[in-house]
Legacy VTK file of the C-alpha trace (Angstrom):
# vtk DataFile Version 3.0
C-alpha trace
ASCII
DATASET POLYDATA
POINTS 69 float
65.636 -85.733 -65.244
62.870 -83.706 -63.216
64.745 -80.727 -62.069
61.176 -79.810 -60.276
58.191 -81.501 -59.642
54.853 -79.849 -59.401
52.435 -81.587 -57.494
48.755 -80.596 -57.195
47.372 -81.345 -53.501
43.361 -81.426 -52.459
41.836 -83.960 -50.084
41.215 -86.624 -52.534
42.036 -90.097 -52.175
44.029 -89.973 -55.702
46.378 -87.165 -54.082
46.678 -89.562 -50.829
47.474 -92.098 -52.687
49.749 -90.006 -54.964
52.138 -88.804 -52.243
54.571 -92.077 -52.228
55.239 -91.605 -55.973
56.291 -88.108 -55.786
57.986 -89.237 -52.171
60.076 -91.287 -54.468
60.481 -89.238 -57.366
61.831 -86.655 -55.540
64.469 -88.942 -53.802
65.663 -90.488 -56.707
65.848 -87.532 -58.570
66.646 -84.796 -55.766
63.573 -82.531 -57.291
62.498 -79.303 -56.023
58.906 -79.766 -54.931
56.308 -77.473 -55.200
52.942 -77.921 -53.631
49.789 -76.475 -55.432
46.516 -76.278 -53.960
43.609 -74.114 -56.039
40.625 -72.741 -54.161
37.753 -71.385 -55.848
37.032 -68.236 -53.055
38.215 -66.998 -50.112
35.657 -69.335 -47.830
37.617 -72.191 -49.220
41.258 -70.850 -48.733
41.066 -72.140 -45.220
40.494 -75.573 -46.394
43.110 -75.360 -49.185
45.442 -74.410 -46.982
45.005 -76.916 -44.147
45.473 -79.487 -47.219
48.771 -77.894 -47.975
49.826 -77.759 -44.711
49.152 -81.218 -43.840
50.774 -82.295 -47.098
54.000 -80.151 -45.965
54.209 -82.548 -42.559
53.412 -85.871 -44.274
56.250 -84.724 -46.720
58.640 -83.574 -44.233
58.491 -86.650 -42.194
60.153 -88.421 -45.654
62.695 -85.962 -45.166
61.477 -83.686 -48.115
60.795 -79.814 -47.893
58.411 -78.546 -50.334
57.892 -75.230 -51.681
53.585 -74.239 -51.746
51.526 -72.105 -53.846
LINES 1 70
69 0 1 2 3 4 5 6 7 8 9 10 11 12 13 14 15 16 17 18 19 20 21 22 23 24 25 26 27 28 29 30 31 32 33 34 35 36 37 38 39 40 41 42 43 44 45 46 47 48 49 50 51 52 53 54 55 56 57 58 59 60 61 62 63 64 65 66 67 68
């Protein structure tokens, strides 16, 4: 039903809190994730990528591998 799931990452407490949902989407419907993260200049890439990152361990420790953009 969701062949891929796109899911857009910052260091809110609505993506925190967002991360079991598409933990379980993606198991019950063996989705290719993609993470997104959007910066608005290159002094924030750092951060934006430190979000990702951190996202890709939380993620992995459920046993998912995610794709990032």
């Amino acid at each position: 039903m969701f062949p891929t799931i796109l899911f857009a990452v910052d260091s809110s407490l609505e993506a925190r809190q967002a991360v079991p949902i598409v933990v379980g989407l993606v198991k019950a419907y063996h989705s290719r994730l993609i993470l997104l993260s959007v910066y608005e200049s290159e002094d924030t890439r750092p951060r934006a990528e430190e979000v990702v990152t951190s996202a890709q361990e939380i993620l992995s420790k459920e046993g998912i591998t995610a794709e990032t953009k």
